[in-house]
C-alpha positions, 0 to 999 in steps of 0.5 A, a space after each residue: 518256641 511259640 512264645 518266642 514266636 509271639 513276641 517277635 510277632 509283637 514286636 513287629 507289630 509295635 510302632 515304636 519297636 526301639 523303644 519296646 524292645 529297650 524297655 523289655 530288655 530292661 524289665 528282664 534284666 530286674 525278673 527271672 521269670 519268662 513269663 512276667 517278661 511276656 506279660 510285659 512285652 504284651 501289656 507294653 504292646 498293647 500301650 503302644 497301639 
């Protein structure tokens, strides 16, 4: 549940959230693994600021 909480915070946070939330949806669509989408969600946050 905090990790969810996180990436909403995340998302919020990102200018460009369109864009963001697209790409995410994207990248968990090709990986399993919760936690490389979170990663992803991060560094994509990150790259946005």
């Amino acid at each position: 549940m905090k990790l969810l909480n996180q990436m909403e915070l995340l998302l919020s946070t990102c200018k460009n959230r369109y864009v963001l939330t697209r790409e995410v949806a994207e990248y968990a669509k090709k990986t399993p693994s919760p936690n490389a989408v979170i990663l992803a969600i991060w560094l994509m946050a990150r790259k946005t600021k």
